[in-house]
C-alpha positions as CSV (number, residue, x, y, z in Angstrom):
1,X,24.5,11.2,2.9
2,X,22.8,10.0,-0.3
3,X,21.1,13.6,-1.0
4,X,22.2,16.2,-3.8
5,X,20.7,19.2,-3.1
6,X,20.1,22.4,-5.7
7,X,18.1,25.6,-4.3
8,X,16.4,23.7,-1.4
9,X,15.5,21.0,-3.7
10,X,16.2,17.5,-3.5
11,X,17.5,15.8,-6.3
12,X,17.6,11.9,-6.6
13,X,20.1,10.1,-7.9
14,X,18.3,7.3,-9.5
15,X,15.0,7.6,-11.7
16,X,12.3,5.0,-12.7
17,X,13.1,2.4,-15.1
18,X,11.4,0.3,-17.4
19,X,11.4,-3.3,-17.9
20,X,9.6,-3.8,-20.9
21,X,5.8,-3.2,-19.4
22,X,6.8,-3.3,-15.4
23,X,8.3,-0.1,-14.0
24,X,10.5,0.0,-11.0
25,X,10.2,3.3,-9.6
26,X,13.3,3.0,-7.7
27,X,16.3,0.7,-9.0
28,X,17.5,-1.0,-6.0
29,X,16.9,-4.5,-6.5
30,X,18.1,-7.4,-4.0
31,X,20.3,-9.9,-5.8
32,X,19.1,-13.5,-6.2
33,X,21.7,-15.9,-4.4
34,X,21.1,-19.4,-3.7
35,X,20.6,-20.6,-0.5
36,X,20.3,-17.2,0.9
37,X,17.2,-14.9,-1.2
38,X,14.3,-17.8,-0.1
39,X,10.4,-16.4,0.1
40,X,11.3,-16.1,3.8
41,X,14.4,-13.6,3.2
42,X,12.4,-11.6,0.2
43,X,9.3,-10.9,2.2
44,X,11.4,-9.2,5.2
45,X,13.2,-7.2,2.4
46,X,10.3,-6.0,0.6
47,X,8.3,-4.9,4.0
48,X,11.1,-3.0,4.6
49,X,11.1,-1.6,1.0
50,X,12.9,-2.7,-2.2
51,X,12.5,-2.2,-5.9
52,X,12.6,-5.3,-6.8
53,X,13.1,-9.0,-5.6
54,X,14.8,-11.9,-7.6
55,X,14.5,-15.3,-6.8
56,X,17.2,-17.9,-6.1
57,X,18.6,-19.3,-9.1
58,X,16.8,-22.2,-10.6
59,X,18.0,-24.7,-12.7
60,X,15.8,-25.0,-15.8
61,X,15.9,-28.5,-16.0
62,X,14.9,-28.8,-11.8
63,X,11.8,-26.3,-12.9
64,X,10.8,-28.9,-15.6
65,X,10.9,-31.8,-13.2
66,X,9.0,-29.8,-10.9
67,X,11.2,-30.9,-8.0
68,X,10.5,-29.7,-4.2
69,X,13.2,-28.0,-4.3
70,X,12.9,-25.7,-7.6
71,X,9.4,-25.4,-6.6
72,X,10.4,-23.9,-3.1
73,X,12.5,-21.6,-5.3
74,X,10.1,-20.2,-7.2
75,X,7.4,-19.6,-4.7
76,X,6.9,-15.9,-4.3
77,X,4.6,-14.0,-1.6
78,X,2.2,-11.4,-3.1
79,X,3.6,-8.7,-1.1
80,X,7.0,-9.4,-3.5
81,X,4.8,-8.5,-7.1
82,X,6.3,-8.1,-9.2
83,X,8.6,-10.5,-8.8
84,X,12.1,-11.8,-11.1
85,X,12.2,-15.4,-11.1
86,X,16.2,-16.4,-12.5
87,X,16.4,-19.7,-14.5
88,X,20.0,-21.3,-15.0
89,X,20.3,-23.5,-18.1
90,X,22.5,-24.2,-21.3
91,X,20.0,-25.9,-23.6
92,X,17.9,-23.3,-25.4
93,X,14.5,-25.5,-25.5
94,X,14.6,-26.2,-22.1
95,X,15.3,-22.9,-20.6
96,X,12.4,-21.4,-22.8
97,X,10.4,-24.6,-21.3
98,X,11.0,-23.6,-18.0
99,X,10.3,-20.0,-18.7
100,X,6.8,-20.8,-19.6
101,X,6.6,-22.7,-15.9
102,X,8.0,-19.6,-14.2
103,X,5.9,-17.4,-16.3
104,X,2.6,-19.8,-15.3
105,X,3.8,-19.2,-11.9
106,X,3.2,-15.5,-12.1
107,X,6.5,-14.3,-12.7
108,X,6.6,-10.9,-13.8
109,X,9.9,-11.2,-15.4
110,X,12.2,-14.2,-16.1
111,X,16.1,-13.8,-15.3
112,X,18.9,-15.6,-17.5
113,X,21.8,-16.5,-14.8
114,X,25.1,-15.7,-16.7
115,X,27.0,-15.4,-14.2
116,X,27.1,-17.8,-11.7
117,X,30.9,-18.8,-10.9
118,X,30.1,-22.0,-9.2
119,X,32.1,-24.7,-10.4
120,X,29.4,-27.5,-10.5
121,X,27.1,-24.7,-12.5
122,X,29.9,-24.2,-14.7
123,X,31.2,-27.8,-15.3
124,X,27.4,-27.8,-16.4
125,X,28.2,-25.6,-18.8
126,X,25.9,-22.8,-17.8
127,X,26.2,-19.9,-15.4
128,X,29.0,-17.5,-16.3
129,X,30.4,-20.7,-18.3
130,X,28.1,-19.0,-21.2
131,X,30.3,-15.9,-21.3
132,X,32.9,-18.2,-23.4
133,X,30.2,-19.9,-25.7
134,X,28.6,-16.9,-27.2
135,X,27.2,-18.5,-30.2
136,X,25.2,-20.7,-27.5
137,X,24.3,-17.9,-25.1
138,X,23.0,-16.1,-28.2
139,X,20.4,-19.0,-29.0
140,X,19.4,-19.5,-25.3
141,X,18.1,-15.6,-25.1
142,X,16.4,-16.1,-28.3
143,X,14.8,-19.1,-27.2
144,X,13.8,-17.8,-23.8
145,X,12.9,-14.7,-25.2
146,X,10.4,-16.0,-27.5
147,X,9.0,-18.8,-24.9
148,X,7.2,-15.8,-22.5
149,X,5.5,-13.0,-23.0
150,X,6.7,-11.3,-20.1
151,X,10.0,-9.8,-20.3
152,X,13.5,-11.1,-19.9
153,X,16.5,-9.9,-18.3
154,X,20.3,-10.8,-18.2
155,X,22.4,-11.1,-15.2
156,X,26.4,-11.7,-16.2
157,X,29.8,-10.8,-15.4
158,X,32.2,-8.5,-17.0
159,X,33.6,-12.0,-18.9
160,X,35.1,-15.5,-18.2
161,X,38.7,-13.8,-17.3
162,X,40.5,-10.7,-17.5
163,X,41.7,-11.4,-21.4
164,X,38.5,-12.1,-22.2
165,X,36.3,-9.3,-21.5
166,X,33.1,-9.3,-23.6
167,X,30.3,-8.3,-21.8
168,X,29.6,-5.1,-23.7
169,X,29.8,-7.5,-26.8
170,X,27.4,-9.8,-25.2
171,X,25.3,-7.0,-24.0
172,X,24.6,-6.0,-27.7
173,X,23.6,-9.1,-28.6
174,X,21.0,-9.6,-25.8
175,X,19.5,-6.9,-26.7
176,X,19.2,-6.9,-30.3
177,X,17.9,-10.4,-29.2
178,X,15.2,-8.9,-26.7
179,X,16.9,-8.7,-23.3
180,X,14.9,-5.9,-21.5
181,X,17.4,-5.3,-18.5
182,X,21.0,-6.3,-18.1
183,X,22.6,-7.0,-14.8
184,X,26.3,-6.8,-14.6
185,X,28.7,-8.2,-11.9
186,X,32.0,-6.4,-11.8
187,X,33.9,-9.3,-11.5
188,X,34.7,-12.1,-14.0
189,X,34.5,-15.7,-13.7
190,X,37.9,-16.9,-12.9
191,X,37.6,-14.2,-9.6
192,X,34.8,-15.7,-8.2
193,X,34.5,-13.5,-5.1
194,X,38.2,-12.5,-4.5
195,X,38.9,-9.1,-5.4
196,X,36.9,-5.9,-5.7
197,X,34.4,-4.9,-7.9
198,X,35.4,-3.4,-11.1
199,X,32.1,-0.7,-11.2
200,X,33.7,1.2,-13.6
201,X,34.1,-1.2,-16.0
202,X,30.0,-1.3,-16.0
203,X,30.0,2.0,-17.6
204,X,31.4,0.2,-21.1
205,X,28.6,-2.2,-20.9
206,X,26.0,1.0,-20.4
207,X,27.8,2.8,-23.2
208,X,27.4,-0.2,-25.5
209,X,23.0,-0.9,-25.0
210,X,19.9,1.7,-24.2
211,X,18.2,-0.8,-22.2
212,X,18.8,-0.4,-18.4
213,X,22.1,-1.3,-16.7
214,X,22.4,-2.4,-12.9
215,X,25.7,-3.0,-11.2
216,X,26.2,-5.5,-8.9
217,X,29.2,-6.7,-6.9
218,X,30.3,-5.3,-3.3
219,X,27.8,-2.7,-2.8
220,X,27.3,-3.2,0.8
221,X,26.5,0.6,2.4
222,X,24.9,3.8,0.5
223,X,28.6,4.7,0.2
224,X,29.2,1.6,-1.9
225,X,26.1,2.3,-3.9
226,X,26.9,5.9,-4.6
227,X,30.6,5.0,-5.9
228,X,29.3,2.2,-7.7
229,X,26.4,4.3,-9.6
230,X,28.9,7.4,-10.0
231,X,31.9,4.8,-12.1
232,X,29.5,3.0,-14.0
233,X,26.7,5.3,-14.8
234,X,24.6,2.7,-14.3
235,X,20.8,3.2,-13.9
236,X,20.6,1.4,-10.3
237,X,22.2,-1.3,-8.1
238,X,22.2,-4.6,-7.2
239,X,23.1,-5.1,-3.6
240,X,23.5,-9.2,-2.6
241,X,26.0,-9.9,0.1
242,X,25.5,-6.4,1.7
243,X,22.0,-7.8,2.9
244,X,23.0,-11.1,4.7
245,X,21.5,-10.1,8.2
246,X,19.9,-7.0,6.8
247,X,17.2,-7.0,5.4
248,X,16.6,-3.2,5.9
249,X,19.6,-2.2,3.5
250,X,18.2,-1.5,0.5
251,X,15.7,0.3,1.9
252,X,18.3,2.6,3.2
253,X,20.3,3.0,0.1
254,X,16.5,3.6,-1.4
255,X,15.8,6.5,0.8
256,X,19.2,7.7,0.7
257,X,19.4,7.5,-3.2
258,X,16.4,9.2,-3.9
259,X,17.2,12.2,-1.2
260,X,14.8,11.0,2.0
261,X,15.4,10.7,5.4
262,X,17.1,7.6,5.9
263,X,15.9,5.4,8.4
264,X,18.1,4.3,10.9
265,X,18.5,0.1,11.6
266,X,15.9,-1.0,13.9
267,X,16.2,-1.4,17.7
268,X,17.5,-4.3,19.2
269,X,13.8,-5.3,20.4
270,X,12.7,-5.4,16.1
271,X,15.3,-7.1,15.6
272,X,15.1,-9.4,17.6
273,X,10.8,-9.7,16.8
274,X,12.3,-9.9,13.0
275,X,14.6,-13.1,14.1
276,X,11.8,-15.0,15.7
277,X,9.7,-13.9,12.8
278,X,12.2,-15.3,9.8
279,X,13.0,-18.3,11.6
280,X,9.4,-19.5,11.7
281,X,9.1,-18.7,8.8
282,X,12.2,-21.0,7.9
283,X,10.9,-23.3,9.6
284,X,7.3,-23.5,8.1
285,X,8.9,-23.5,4.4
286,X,11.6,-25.9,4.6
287,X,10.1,-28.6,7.5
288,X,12.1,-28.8,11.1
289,X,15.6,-30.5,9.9
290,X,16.3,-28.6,6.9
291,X,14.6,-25.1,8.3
292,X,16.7,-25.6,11.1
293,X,19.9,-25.9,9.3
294,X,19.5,-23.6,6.7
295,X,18.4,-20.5,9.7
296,X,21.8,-21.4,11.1
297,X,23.9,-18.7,8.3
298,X,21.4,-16.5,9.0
299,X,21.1,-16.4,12.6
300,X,24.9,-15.9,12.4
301,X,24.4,-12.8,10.0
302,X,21.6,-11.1,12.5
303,X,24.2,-11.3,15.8
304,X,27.6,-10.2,14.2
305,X,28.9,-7.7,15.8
306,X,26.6,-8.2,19.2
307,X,28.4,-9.1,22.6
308,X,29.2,-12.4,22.5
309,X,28.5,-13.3,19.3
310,X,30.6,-15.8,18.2
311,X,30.0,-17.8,21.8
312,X,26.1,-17.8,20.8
313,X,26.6,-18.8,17.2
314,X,28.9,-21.9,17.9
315,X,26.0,-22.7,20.1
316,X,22.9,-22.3,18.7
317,X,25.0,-24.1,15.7
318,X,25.1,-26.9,18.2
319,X,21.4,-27.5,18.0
320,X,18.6,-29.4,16.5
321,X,15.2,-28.7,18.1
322,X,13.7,-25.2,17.2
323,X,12.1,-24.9,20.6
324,X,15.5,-25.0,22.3
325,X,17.2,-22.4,19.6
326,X,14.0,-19.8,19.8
327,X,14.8,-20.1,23.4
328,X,18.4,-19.3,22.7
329,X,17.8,-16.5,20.3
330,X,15.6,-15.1,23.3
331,X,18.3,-15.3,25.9
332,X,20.8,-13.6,23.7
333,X,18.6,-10.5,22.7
334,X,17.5,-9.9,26.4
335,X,21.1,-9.6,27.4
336,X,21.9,-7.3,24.4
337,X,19.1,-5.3,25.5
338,X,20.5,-5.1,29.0
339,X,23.8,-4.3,28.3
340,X,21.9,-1.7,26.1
341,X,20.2,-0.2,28.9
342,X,23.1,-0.3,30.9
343,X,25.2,1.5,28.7
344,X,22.7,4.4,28.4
């Protein structure tokens, strides 16, 4: 699957890009999604192989405070370089103030969140709540634009609702204004998740610009991201929920885009070494209490499907001490691995 083949030869489906000076030589890029796309998640995907990494979104006015938690946000691992760091924000100065923080921080490009249907993001009047203030979302790029020398990229939807579909209009705009890159999720606001994923309604928004076009929205298998990059014409993918407990996804759709071998998902004794690995890791980042509770969504992700998953979820989501959930996590991937052996 994945491979278009001519005379013996193999011929990829998706080429380099570039983003102003940084070049992705393969567009598969992991979504950024709060709570979810932490230094911890990004490192596992880019050992396994990615594009490019975005960071969780972070509020511009959290980035000028410097709180813990925007600064947890935006730390990156060197293995992630370059890395997208994605500010949310509605007043122009402030976003292009926290720009020039992200950009101190070694971002290699700055993100503008437009699309974000989260109601306390939008009640902030920012997010995908931008889509309906145009005249406002034009003076934000400009200022962020300006504010950084490294460059910017735009992450919307296809528009607030369904009679108000302007991201191609918007899409002009940006870049005429500078926008390097622009992201678009096939949904619009007032869908939030529900629904399916228009991608061929992302081939208007790559008719309307010649910078680079990514779609987003649903792409959870190399199926998915072959559909998605034959209705929009788009120049790569975006894949976000498709990952949650997989970090080796994109890597897949990577090979399987460009015409390699794909790699098959790791044995249940890596994936269980990968679990230990990102729970630490969890742990180390965020302290015991929160590291503890945050892991739980994840360690959810990583079993489903597995015999007896739900029983060891609505355990392990029982507990409080790490020792006592590694211990668990080890129980449960030694009887997979049985039942495995078993079964062969």
């Amino acid at each position: 699957m994945g491979r278009a083949c001519f005379l013996g030869i193999i011929v990829s489906r998706i080429h380099p890009i570039s983003i102003g000076p940084v070049r992705l030589e393969m567009p598969v890029i992991l979504a950024p999604m709060t709570g979810v796309t932490d230094r911890p998640f990004r490192t596992l995907v880019k050992r396994f192989g990615a594009g490019l990494t975005v960071t969780e979104m972070i509020a511009s006015e959290a980035m000028i405070r410097e709180t813990r938690q925007s600064l947890q946000k935006a730390a990156w691992d060197p293995s992630e370089d370059p890395v997208s760091m994605q500010l949310a924000g509605c007043d122009p100065d402030r976003m292009a103030e926290a720009a020039k923080l992200n950009e101190g921080m070694g971002a290699a490009i700055i993100d503008i969140n437009m699309g974000c249907p989260v109601k306390k993001v939008v009640n902030g009047h920012a997010g995908s709540a931008l889509m309906r203030e145009p005249e406002l979302a034009a003076r934000l790029i400009a200022a962020t634009v300006k504010a950084v020398k490294v460059p910017v990229t735009l992450k919307m939807r296809m528009g607030w609702d369904h009679a108000s579909l302007n991201a191609p209009e918007l899409a002009r705009v940006a870049e005429d204004l500078g926008i390097q890159l622009i992201t678009i999720h096939g949904r619009t606001r007032c869908q939030l998740y529900s629904g399916t994923a228009d991608w061929a309604f992302v081939r208007s928004v790559k008719d309307a610009v010649k910078v680079p076009v990514i779609v987003n929205g649903d792409i959870c298998s190399i199926a998915d991201a072959e559909t998605a990059l034959d209705q929009s014409g788009a120049d790569g993918v975006m894949i976000g929920r498709g990952a949650y407990g997989k970090p080796w996804l994109i890597a897949q759709v990577m090979a399987a885009l460009t015409g390699r071998p794909v790699p098959g998902d790791p044995s249940l004794v890596q994936q269980h070494a990968l679990v230990r690995e990102h729970y630490a890791a969890m742990l180390d980042l965020y302290g015991t209490v929160i590291g503890v509770n945050l892991a739980r969504k994840h360690l959810g992700w990583y079993t489903k499907g597995l015999h007896d998953s739900g029983q060891f979820r609505n355990a392990v989501n029982q507990l409080a001490d790490p020792a006592q959930v590694t211990a668990m996590i080890d129980r449960f991937y030694d009887e997979q691995m049985q039942l495995e052996a078993i079964a062969a």
